[in-house]
C-alpha positions in Angstrom: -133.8 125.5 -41.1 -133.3 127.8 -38.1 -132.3 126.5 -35.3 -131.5 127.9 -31.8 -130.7 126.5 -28.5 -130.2 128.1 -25.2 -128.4 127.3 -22.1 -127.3 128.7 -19.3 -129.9 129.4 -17.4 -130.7 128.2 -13.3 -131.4 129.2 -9.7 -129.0 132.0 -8.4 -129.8 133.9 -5.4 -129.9 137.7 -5.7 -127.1 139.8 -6.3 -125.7 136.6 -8.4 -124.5 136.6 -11.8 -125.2 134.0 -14.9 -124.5 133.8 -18.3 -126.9 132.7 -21.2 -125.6 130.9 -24.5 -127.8 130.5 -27.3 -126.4 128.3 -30.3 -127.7 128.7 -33.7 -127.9 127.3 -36.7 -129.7 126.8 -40.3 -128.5 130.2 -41.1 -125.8 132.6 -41.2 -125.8 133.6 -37.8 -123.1 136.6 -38.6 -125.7 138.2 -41.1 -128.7 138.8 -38.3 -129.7 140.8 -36.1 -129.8 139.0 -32.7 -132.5 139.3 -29.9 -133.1 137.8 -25.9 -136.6 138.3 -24.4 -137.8 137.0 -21.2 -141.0 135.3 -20.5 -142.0 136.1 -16.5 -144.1 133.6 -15.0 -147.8 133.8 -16.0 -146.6 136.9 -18.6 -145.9 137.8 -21.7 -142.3 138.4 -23.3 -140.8 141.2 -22.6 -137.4 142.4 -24.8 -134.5 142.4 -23.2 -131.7 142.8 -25.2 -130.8 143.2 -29.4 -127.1 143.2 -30.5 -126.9 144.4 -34.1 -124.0 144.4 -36.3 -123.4 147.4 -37.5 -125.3 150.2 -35.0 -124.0 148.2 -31.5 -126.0 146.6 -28.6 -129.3 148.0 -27.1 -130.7 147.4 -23.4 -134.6 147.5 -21.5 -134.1 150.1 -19.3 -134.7 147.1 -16.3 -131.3 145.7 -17.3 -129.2 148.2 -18.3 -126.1 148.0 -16.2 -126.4 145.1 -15.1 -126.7 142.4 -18.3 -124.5 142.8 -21.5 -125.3 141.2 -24.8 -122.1 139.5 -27.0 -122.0 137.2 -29.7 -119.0 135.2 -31.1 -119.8 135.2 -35.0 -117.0 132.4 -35.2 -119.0 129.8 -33.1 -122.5 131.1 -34.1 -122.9 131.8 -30.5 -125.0 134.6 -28.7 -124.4 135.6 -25.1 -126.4 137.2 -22.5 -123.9 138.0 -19.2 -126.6 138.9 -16.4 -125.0 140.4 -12.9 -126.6 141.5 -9.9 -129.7 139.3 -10.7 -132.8 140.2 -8.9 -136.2 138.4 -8.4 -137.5 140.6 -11.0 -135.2 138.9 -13.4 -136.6 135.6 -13.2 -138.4 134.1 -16.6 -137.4 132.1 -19.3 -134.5 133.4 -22.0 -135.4 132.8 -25.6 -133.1 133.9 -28.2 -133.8 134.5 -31.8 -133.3 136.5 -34.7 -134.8 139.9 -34.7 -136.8 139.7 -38.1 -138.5 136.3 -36.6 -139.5 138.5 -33.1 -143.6 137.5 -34.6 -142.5 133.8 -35.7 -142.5 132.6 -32.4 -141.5 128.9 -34.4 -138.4 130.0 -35.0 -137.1 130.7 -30.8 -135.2 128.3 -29.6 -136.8 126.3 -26.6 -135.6 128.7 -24.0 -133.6 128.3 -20.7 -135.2 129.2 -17.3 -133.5 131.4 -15.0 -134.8 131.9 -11.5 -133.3 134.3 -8.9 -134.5 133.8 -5.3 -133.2 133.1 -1.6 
């Protein structure tokens, strides 16, 4: 059963950095696709970030720069380094697979980042 937990996530003031860990398991996590969104307040989710195996690591045009996505296929471990946060930024991160981007049950429960003064 996939599984997928995030942490990481807090309140940072702007122009701070964090980074976002997403733990999976139930599957093997070298052999996926992986994806962040964000969920603003009162909004939908919006894609943030996709690493894929073989083609690289792909960026919204809002965080290129500034966020970089990583995984560690050892630890079945995603990453999402965010720098030079901005209030814009603020949401909550939910990892997943990217086949199960319509399968909302298989996101992990998300970590809430908020960037404010």
């Amino acid at each position: 059963q996939v599984h997928l937990v995030e942490s990481g996530g807090g309140l940072v003031q702007p122009g701070g950095s964090l980074r976002l860990s997403c733990a999976a398991s139930g599957f093997t996590f070298s052999e996926y696709d992986m994806t962040w969104v964000r969920q603003p307040p009162e909004r939908g989710p919006e894609w943030v970030s996709r690493t894929v195996n073989i083609t690289g690591t792909y960026y919204a045009d809002s965080v290129k720069g500034r966020f970089t996505i990583a995984r560690d296929n050892a630890k079945s471990t995603l990453y999402l380094q965010m720098n030079s946060l901005k209030p814009g930024d603020t949401g909550l991160y939910f990892c997943f697979r990217s086949i199960d981007y319509d399968h909302r049950e298989h996101w992990g429960q998300g970590t809430l980042v908020v960037v404010s003064s």
